[in-house]
MDAnalysis code that builds the backbone (N, CA, C; Angstrom):
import MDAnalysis as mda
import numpy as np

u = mda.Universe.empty(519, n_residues=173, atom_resindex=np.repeat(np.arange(173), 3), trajectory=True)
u.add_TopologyAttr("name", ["N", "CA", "C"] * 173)
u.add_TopologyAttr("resid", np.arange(1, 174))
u.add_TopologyAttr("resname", ["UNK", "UNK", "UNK", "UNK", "UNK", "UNK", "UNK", "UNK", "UNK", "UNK", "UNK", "UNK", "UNK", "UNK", "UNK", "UNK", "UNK", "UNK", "UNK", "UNK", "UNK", "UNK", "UNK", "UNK", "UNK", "UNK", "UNK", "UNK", "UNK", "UNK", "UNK", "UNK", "UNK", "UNK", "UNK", "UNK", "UNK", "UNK", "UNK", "UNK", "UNK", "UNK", "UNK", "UNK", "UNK", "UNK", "UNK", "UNK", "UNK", "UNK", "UNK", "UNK", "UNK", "UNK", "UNK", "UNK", "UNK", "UNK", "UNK", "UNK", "UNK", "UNK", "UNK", "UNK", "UNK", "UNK", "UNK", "UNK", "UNK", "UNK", "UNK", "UNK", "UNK", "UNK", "UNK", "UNK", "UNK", "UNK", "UNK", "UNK", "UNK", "UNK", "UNK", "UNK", "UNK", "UNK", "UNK", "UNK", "UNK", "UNK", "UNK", "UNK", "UNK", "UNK", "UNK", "UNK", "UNK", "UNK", "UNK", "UNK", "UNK", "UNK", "UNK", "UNK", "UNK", "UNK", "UNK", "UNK", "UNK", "UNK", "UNK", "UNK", "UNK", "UNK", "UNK", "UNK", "UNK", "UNK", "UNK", "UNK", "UNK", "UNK", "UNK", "UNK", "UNK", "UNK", "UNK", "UNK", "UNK", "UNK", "UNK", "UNK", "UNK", "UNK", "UNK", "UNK", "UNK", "UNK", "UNK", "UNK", "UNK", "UNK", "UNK", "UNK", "UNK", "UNK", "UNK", "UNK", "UNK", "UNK", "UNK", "UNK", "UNK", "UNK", "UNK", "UNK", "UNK", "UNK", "UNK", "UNK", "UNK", "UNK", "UNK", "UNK", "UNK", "UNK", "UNK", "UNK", "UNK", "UNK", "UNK", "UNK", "UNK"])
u.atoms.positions = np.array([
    [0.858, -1.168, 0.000],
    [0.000, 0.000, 0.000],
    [0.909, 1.236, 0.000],
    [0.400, 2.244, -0.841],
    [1.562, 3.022, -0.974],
    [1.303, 4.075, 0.127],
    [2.260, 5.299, 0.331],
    [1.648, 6.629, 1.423],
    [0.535, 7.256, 1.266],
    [-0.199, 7.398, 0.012],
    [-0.628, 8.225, -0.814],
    [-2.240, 7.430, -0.353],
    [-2.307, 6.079, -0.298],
    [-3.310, 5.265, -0.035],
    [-3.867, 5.380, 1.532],
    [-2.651, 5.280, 2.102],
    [-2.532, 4.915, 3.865],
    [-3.584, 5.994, 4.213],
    [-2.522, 7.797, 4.154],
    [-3.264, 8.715, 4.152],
    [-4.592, 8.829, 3.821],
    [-5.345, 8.635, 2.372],
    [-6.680, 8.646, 2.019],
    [-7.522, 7.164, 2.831],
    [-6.712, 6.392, 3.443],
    [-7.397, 5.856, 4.257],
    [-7.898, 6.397, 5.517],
    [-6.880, 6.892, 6.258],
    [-6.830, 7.592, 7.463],
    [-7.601, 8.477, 7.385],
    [-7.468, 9.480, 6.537],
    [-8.833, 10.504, 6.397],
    [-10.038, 10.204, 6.198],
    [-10.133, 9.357, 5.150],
    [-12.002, 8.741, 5.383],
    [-12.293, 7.819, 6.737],
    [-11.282, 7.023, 7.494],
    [-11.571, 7.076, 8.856],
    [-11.824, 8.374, 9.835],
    [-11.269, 9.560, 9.305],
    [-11.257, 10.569, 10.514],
    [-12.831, 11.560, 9.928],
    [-12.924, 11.363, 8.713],
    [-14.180, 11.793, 8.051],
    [-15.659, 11.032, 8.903],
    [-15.343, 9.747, 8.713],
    [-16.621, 8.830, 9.275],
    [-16.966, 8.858, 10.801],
    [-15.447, 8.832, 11.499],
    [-15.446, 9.330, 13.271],
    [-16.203, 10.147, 13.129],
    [-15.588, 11.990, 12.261],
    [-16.452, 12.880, 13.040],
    [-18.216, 13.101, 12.581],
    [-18.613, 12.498, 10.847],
    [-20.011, 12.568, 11.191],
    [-20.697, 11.458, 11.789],
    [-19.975, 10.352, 12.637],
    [-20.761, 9.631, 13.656],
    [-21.126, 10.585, 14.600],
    [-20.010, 11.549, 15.362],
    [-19.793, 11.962, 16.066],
    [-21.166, 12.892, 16.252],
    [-21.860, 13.492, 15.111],
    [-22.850, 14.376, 15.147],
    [-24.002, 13.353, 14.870],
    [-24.338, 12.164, 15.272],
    [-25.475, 11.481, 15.028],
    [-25.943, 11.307, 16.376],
    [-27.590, 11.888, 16.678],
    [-28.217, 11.960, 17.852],
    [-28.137, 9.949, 18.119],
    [-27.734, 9.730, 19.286],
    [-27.671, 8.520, 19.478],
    [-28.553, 7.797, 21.079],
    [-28.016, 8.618, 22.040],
    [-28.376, 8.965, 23.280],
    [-29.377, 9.214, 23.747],
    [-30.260, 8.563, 23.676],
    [-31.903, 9.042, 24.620],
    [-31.248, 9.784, 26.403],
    [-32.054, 10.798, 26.366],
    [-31.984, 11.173, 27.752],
    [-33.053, 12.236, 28.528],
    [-33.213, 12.568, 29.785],
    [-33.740, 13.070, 30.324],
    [-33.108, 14.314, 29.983],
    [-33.338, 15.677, 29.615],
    [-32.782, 17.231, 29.498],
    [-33.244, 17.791, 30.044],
    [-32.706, 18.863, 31.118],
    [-32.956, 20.063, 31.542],
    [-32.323, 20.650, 30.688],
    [-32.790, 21.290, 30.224],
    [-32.530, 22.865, 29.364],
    [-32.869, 24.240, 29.750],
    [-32.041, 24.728, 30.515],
    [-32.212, 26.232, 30.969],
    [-33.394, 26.986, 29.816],
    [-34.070, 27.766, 30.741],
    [-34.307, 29.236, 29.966],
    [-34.259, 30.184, 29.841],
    [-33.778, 30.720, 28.489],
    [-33.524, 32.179, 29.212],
    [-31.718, 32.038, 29.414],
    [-31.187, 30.846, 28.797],
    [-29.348, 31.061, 29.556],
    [-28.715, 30.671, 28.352],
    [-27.633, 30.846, 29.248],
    [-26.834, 30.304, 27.780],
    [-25.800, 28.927, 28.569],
    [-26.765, 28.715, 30.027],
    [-25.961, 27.522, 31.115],
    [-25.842, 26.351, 30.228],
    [-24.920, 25.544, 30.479],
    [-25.194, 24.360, 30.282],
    [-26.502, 23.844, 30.373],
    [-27.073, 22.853, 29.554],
    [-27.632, 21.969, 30.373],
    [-27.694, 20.588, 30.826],
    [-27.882, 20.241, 31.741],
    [-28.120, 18.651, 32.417],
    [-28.993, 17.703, 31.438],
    [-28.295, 16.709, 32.242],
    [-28.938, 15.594, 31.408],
    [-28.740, 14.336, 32.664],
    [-29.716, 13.195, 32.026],
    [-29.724, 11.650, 32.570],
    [-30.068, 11.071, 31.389],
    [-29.018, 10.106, 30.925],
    [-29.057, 9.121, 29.925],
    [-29.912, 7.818, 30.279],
    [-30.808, 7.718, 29.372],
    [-31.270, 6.691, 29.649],
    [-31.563, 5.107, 28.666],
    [-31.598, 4.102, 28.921],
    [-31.435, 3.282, 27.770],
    [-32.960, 2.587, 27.535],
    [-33.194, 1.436, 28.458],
    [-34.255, 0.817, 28.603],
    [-35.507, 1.151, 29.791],
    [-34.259, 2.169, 30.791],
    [-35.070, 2.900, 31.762],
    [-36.418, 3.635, 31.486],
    [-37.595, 3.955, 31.467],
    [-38.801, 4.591, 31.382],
    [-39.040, 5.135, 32.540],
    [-38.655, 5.404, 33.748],
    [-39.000, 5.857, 35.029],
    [-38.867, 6.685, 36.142],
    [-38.808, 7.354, 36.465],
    [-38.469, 8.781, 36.862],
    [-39.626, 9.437, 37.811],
    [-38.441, 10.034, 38.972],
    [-39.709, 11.150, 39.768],
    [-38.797, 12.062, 39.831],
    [-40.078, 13.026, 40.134],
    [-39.200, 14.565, 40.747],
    [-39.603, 14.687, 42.014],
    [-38.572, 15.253, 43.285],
    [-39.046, 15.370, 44.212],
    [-38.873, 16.533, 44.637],
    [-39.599, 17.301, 45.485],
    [-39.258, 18.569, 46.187],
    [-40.099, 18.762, 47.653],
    [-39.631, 19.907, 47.854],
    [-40.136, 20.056, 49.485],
    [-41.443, 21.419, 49.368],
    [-42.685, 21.353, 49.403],
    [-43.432, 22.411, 49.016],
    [-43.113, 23.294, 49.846],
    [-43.694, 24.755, 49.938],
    [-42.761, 26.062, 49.554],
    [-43.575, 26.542, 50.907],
    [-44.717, 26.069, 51.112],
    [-46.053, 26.761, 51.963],
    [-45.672, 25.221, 53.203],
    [-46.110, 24.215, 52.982],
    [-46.510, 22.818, 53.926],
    [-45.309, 22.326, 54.425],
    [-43.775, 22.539, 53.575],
    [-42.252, 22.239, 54.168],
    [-42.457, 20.658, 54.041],
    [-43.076, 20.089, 53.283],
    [-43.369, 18.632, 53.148],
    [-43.335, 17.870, 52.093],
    [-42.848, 16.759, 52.154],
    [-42.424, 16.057, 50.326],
    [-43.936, 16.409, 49.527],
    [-43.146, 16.480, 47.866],
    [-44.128, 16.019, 46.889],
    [-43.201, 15.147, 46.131],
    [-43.876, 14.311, 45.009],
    [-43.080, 13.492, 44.521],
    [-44.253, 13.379, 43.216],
    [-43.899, 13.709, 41.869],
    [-44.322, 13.420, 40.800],
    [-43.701, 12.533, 40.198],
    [-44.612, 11.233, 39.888],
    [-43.676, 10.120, 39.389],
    [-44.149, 9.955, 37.906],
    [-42.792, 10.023, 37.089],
    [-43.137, 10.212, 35.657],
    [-42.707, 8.970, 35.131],
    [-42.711, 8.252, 33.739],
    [-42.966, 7.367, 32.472],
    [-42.435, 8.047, 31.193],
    [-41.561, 7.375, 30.225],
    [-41.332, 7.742, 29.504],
    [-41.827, 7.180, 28.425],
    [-43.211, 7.545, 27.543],
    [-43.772, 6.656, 26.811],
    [-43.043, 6.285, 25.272],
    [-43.522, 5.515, 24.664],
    [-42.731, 4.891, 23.403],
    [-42.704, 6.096, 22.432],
    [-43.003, 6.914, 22.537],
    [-42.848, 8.133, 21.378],
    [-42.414, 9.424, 21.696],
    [-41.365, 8.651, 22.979],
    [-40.544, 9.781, 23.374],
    [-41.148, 11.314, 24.494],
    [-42.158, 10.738, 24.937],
    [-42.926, 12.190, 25.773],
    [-42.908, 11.677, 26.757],
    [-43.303, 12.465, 27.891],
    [-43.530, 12.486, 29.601],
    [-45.035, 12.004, 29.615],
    [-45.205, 11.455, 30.258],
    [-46.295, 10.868, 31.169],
    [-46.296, 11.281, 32.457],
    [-46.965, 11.951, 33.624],
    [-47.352, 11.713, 34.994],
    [-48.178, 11.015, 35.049],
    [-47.593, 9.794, 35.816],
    [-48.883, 8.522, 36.599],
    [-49.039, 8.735, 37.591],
    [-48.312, 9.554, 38.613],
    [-49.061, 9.591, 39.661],
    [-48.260, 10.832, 40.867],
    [-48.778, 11.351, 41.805],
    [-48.559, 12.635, 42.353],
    [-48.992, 11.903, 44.301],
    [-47.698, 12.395, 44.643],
    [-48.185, 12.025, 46.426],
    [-47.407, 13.322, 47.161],
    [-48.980, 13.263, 47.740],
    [-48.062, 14.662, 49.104],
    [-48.447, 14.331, 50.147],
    [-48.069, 15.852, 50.883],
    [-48.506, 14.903, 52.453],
    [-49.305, 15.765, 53.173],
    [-49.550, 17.120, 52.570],
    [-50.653, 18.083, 52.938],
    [-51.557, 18.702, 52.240],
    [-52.876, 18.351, 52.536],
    [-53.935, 18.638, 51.880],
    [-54.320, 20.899, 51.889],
    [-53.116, 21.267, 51.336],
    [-53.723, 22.754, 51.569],
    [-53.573, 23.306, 50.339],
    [-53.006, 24.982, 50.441],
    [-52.994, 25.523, 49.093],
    [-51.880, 24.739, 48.072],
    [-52.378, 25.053, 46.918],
    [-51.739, 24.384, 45.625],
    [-51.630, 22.491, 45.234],
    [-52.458, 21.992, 46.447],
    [-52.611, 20.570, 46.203],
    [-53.993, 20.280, 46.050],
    [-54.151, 19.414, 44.972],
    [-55.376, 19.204, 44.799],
    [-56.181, 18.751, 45.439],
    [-57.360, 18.277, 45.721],
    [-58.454, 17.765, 46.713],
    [-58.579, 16.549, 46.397],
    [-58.547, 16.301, 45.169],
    [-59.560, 15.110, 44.689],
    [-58.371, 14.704, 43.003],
    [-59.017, 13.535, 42.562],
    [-58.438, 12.870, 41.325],
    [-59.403, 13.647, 40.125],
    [-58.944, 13.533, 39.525],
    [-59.742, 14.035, 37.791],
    [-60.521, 12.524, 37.480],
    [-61.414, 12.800, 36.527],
    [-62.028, 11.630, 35.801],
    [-60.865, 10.223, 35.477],
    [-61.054, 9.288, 35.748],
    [-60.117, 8.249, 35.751],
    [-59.019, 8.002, 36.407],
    [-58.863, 8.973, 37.147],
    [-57.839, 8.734, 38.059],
    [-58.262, 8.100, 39.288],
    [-57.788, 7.895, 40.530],
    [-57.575, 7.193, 41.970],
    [-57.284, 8.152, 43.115],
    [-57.720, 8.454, 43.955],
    [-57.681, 8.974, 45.147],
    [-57.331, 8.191, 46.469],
    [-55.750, 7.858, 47.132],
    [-55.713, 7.109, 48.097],
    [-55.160, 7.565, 49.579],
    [-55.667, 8.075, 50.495],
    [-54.521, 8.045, 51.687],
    [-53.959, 6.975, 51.893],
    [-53.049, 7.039, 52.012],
    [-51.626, 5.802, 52.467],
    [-50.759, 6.049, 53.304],
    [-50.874, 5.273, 55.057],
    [-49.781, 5.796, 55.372],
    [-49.566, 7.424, 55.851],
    [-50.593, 8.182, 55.657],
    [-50.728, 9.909, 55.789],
    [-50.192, 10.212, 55.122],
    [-50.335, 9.712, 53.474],
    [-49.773, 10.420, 52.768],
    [-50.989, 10.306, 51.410],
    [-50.867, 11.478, 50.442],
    [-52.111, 11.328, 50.196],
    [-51.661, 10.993, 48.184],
    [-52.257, 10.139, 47.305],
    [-51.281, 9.632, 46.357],
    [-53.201, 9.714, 45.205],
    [-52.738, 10.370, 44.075],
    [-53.429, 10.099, 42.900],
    [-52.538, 9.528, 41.957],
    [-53.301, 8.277, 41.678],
    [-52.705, 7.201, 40.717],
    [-53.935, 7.367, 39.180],
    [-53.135, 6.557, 38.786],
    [-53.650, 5.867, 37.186],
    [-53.508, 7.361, 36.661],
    [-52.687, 8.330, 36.331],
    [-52.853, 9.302, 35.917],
    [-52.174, 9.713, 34.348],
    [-53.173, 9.861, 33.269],
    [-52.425, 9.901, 32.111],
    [-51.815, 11.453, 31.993],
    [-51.405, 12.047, 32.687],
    [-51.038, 13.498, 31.937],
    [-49.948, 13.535, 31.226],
    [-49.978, 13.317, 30.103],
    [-48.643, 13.422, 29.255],
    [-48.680, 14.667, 27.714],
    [-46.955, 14.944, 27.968],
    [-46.700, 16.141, 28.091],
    [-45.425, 15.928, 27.115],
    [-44.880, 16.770, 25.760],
    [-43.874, 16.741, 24.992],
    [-42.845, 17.217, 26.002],
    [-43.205, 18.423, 27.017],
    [-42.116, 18.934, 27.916],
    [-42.231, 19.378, 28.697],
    [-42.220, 20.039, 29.974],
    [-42.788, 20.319, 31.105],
    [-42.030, 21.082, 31.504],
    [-41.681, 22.654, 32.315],
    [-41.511, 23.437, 32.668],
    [-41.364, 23.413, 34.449],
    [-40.052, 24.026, 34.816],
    [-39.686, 23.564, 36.296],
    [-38.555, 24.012, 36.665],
    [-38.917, 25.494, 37.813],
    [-37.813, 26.308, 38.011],
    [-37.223, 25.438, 39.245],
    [-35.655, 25.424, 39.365],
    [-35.321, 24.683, 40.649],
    [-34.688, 25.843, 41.536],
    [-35.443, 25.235, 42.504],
    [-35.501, 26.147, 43.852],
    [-34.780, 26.328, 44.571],
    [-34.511, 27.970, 44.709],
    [-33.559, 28.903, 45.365],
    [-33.387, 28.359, 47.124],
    [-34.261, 27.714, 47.767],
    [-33.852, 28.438, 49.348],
    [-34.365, 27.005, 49.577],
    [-35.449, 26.083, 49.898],
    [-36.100, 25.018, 50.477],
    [-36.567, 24.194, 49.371],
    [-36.736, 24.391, 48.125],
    [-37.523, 23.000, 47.617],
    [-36.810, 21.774, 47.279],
    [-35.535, 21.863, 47.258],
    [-34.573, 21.031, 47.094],
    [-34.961, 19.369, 46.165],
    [-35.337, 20.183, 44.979],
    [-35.717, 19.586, 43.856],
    [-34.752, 18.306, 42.891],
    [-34.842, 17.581, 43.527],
    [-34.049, 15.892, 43.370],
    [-34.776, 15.498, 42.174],
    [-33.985, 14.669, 41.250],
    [-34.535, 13.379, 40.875],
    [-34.137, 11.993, 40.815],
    [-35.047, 11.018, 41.263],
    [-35.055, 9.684, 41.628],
    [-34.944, 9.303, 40.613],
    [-33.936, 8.643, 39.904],
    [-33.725, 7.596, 38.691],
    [-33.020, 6.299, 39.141],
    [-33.545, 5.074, 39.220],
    [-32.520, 4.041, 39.260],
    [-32.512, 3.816, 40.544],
    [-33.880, 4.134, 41.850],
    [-33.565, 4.195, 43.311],
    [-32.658, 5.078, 43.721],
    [-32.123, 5.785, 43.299],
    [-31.119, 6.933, 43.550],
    [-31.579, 8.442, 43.437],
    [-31.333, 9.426, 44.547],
    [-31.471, 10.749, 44.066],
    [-30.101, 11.328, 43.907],
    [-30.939, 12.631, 42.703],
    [-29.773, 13.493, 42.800],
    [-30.313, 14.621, 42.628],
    [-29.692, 15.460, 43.472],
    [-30.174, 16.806, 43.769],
    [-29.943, 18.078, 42.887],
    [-31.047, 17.946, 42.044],
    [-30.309, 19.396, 40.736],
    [-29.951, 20.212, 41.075],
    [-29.860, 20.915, 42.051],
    [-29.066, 21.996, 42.184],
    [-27.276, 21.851, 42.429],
    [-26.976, 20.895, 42.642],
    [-25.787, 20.182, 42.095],
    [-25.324, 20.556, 40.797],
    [-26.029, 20.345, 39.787],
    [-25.778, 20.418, 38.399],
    [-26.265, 21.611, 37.888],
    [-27.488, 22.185, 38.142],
    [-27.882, 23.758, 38.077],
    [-28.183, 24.592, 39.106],
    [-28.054, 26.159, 38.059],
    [-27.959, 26.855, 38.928],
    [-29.277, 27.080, 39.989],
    [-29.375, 27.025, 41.292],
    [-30.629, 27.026, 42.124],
    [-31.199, 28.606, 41.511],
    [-32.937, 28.566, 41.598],
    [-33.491, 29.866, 40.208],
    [-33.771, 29.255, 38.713],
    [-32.772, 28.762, 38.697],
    [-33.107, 28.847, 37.348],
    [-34.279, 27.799, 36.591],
    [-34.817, 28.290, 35.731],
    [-35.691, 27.621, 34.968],
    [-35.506, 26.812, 33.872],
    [-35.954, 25.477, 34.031],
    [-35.917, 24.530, 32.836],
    [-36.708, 23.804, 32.200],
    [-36.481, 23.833, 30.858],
    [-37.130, 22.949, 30.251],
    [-36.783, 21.369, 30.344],
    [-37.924, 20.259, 30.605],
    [-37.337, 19.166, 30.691],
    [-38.096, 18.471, 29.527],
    [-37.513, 17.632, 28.945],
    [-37.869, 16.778, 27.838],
    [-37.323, 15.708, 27.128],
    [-37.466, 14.474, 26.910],
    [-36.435, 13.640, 26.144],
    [-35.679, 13.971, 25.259],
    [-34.748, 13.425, 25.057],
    [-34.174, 14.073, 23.597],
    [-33.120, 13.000, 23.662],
    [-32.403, 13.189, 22.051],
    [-31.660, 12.180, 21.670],
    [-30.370, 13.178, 21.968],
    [-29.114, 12.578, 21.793],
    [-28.548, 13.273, 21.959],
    [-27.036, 12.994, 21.092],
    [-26.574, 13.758, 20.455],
    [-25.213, 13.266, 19.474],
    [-24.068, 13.296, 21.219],
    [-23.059, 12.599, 20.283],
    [-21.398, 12.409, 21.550],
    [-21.290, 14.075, 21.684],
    [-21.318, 15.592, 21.124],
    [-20.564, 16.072, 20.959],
    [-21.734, 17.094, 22.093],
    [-22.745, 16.836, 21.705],
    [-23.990, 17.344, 23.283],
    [-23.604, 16.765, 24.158],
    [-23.559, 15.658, 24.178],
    [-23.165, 14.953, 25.629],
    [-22.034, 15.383, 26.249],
    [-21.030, 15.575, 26.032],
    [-19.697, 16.218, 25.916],
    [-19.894, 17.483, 26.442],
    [-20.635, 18.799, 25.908],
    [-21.048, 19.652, 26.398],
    [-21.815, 20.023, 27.327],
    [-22.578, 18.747, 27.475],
    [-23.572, 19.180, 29.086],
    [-23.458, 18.744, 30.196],
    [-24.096, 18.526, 31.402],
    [-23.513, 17.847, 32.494],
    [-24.482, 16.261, 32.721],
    [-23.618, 15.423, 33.056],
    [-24.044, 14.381, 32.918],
    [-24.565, 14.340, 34.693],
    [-26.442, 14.298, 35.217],
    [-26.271, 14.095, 36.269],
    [-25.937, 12.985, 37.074],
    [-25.544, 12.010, 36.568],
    [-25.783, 10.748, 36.987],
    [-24.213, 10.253, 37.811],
    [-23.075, 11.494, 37.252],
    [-22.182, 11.509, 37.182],
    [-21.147, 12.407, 38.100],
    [-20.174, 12.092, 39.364],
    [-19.786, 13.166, 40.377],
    [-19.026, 14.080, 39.476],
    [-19.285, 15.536, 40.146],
    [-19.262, 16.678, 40.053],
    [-17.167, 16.723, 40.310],
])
Protein backbone atom coordinates (compact mmCIF):
# COMPACT_ATOMS: atom_id res chain seq x y z
CA UNK A 1 0.00 0.00 0.00
CA UNK A 2 1.56 3.02 -0.97
CA UNK A 3 1.65 6.63 1.42
CA UNK A 4 -0.63 8.22 -0.81
CA UNK A 5 -3.31 5.27 -0.03
CA UNK A 6 -2.53 4.91 3.87
CA UNK A 7 -3.26 8.71 4.15
CA UNK A 8 -6.68 8.65 2.02
CA UNK A 9 -7.40 5.86 4.26
CA UNK A 10 -6.83 7.59 7.46
CA UNK A 11 -8.83 10.50 6.40
CA UNK A 12 -12.00 8.74 5.38
CA UNK A 13 -11.57 7.08 8.86
CA UNK A 14 -11.26 10.57 10.51
CA UNK A 15 -14.18 11.79 8.05
CA UNK A 16 -16.62 8.83 9.27
CA UNK A 17 -15.45 9.33 13.27
CA UNK A 18 -16.45 12.88 13.04
CA UNK A 19 -20.01 12.57 11.19
CA UNK A 20 -20.76 9.63 13.66
CA UNK A 21 -19.79 11.96 16.07
CA UNK A 22 -22.85 14.38 15.15
CA UNK A 23 -25.48 11.48 15.03
CA UNK A 24 -28.22 11.96 17.85
CA UNK A 25 -27.67 8.52 19.48
CA UNK A 26 -28.38 8.96 23.28
CA UNK A 27 -31.90 9.04 24.62
CA UNK A 28 -31.98 11.17 27.75
CA UNK A 29 -33.74 13.07 30.32
CA UNK A 30 -32.78 17.23 29.50
CA UNK A 31 -32.96 20.06 31.54
CA UNK A 32 -32.53 22.86 29.36
CA UNK A 33 -32.21 26.23 30.97
CA UNK A 34 -34.31 29.24 29.97
CA UNK A 35 -33.52 32.18 29.21
CA UNK A 36 -29.35 31.06 29.56
CA UNK A 37 -26.83 30.30 27.78
CA UNK A 38 -25.96 27.52 31.12
CA UNK A 39 -25.19 24.36 30.28
CA UNK A 40 -27.63 21.97 30.37
CA UNK A 41 -28.12 18.65 32.42
CA UNK A 42 -28.94 15.59 31.41
CA UNK A 43 -29.72 11.65 32.57
CA UNK A 44 -29.06 9.12 29.92
CA UNK A 45 -31.27 6.69 29.65
CA UNK A 46 -31.43 3.28 27.77
CA UNK A 47 -34.25 0.82 28.60
CA UNK A 48 -35.07 2.90 31.76
CA UNK A 49 -38.80 4.59 31.38
CA UNK A 50 -39.00 5.86 35.03
CA UNK A 51 -38.47 8.78 36.86
CA UNK A 52 -39.71 11.15 39.77
CA UNK A 53 -39.20 14.57 40.75
CA UNK A 54 -39.05 15.37 44.21
CA UNK A 55 -39.26 18.57 46.19
CA UNK A 56 -40.14 20.06 49.49
CA UNK A 57 -43.43 22.41 49.02
CA UNK A 58 -42.76 26.06 49.55
CA UNK A 59 -46.05 26.76 51.96
CA UNK A 60 -46.51 22.82 53.93
CA UNK A 61 -42.25 22.24 54.17
CA UNK A 62 -43.37 18.63 53.15
CA UNK A 63 -42.42 16.06 50.33
CA UNK A 64 -44.13 16.02 46.89
CA UNK A 65 -43.08 13.49 44.52
CA UNK A 66 -44.32 13.42 40.80
CA UNK A 67 -43.68 10.12 39.39
CA UNK A 68 -43.14 10.21 35.66
CA UNK A 69 -42.97 7.37 32.47
CA UNK A 70 -41.33 7.74 29.50
CA UNK A 71 -43.77 6.66 26.81
CA UNK A 72 -42.73 4.89 23.40
CA UNK A 73 -42.85 8.13 21.38
CA UNK A 74 -40.54 9.78 23.37
CA UNK A 75 -42.93 12.19 25.77
CA UNK A 76 -43.53 12.49 29.60
CA UNK A 77 -46.30 10.87 31.17
CA UNK A 78 -47.35 11.71 34.99
CA UNK A 79 -48.88 8.52 36.60
CA UNK A 80 -49.06 9.59 39.66
CA UNK A 81 -48.56 12.63 42.35
CA UNK A 82 -48.19 12.02 46.43
CA UNK A 83 -48.06 14.66 49.10
CA UNK A 84 -48.51 14.90 52.45
CA UNK A 85 -50.65 18.08 52.94
CA UNK A 86 -53.93 18.64 51.88
CA UNK A 87 -53.72 22.75 51.57
CA UNK A 88 -52.99 25.52 49.09
CA UNK A 89 -51.74 24.38 45.62
CA UNK A 90 -52.61 20.57 46.20
CA UNK A 91 -55.38 19.20 44.80
CA UNK A 92 -58.45 17.77 46.71
CA UNK A 93 -59.56 15.11 44.69
CA UNK A 94 -58.44 12.87 41.32
CA UNK A 95 -59.74 14.04 37.79
CA UNK A 96 -62.03 11.63 35.80
CA UNK A 97 -60.12 8.25 35.75
CA UNK A 98 -57.84 8.73 38.06
CA UNK A 99 -57.57 7.19 41.97
CA UNK A 100 -57.68 8.97 45.15
CA UNK A 101 -55.71 7.11 48.10
CA UNK A 102 -54.52 8.05 51.69
CA UNK A 103 -51.63 5.80 52.47
CA UNK A 104 -49.78 5.80 55.37
CA UNK A 105 -50.73 9.91 55.79
CA UNK A 106 -49.77 10.42 52.77
CA UNK A 107 -52.11 11.33 50.20
CA UNK A 108 -51.28 9.63 46.36
CA UNK A 109 -53.43 10.10 42.90
CA UNK A 110 -52.70 7.20 40.72
CA UNK A 111 -53.65 5.87 37.19
CA UNK A 112 -52.85 9.30 35.92
CA UNK A 113 -52.43 9.90 32.11
CA UNK A 114 -51.04 13.50 31.94
CA UNK A 115 -48.64 13.42 29.26
CA UNK A 116 -46.70 16.14 28.09
CA UNK A 117 -43.87 16.74 24.99
CA UNK A 118 -42.12 18.93 27.92
CA UNK A 119 -42.79 20.32 31.10
CA UNK A 120 -41.51 23.44 32.67
CA UNK A 121 -39.69 23.56 36.30
CA UNK A 122 -37.81 26.31 38.01
CA UNK A 123 -35.32 24.68 40.65
CA UNK A 124 -35.50 26.15 43.85
CA UNK A 125 -33.56 28.90 45.37
CA UNK A 126 -33.85 28.44 49.35
CA UNK A 127 -36.10 25.02 50.48
CA UNK A 128 -37.52 23.00 47.62
CA UNK A 129 -34.57 21.03 47.09
CA UNK A 130 -35.72 19.59 43.86
CA UNK A 131 -34.05 15.89 43.37
CA UNK A 132 -34.53 13.38 40.88
CA UNK A 133 -35.05 9.68 41.63
CA UNK A 134 -33.73 7.60 38.69
CA UNK A 135 -32.52 4.04 39.26
CA UNK A 136 -33.57 4.19 43.31
CA UNK A 137 -31.12 6.93 43.55
CA UNK A 138 -31.47 10.75 44.07
CA UNK A 139 -29.77 13.49 42.80
CA UNK A 140 -30.17 16.81 43.77
CA UNK A 141 -30.31 19.40 40.74
CA UNK A 142 -29.07 22.00 42.18
CA UNK A 143 -25.79 20.18 42.09
CA UNK A 144 -25.78 20.42 38.40
CA UNK A 145 -27.88 23.76 38.08
CA UNK A 146 -27.96 26.85 38.93
CA UNK A 147 -30.63 27.03 42.12
CA UNK A 148 -33.49 29.87 40.21
CA UNK A 149 -33.11 28.85 37.35
CA UNK A 150 -35.69 27.62 34.97
CA UNK A 151 -35.92 24.53 32.84
CA UNK A 152 -37.13 22.95 30.25
CA UNK A 153 -37.34 19.17 30.69
CA UNK A 154 -37.87 16.78 27.84
CA UNK A 155 -36.43 13.64 26.14
CA UNK A 156 -34.17 14.07 23.60
CA UNK A 157 -31.66 12.18 21.67
CA UNK A 158 -28.55 13.27 21.96
CA UNK A 159 -25.21 13.27 19.47
CA UNK A 160 -21.40 12.41 21.55
CA UNK A 161 -20.56 16.07 20.96
CA UNK A 162 -23.99 17.34 23.28
CA UNK A 163 -23.17 14.95 25.63
CA UNK A 164 -19.70 16.22 25.92
CA UNK A 165 -21.05 19.65 26.40
CA UNK A 166 -23.57 19.18 29.09
CA UNK A 167 -23.51 17.85 32.49
CA UNK A 168 -24.04 14.38 32.92
CA UNK A 169 -26.27 14.09 36.27
CA UNK A 170 -25.78 10.75 36.99
CA UNK A 171 -22.18 11.51 37.18
CA UNK A 172 -19.79 13.17 40.38
CA UNK A 173 -19.26 16.68 40.05
Amino acid sequence: MSKFQSILYLLIFFIILIFLAFIPFQKAIVFQPNHSNAKFAYIPVKNETHFEIKYTHSIHLSDVVESYIITHDERIQQYELMYEDFAIGMPSNAEKGETFEQINGAYYIKNMKRDFPFFHLRIGQVRANHTVIFKNKEYLLSRSIKPGTSVKVEIRKLNFFKQWKGVNILEPL
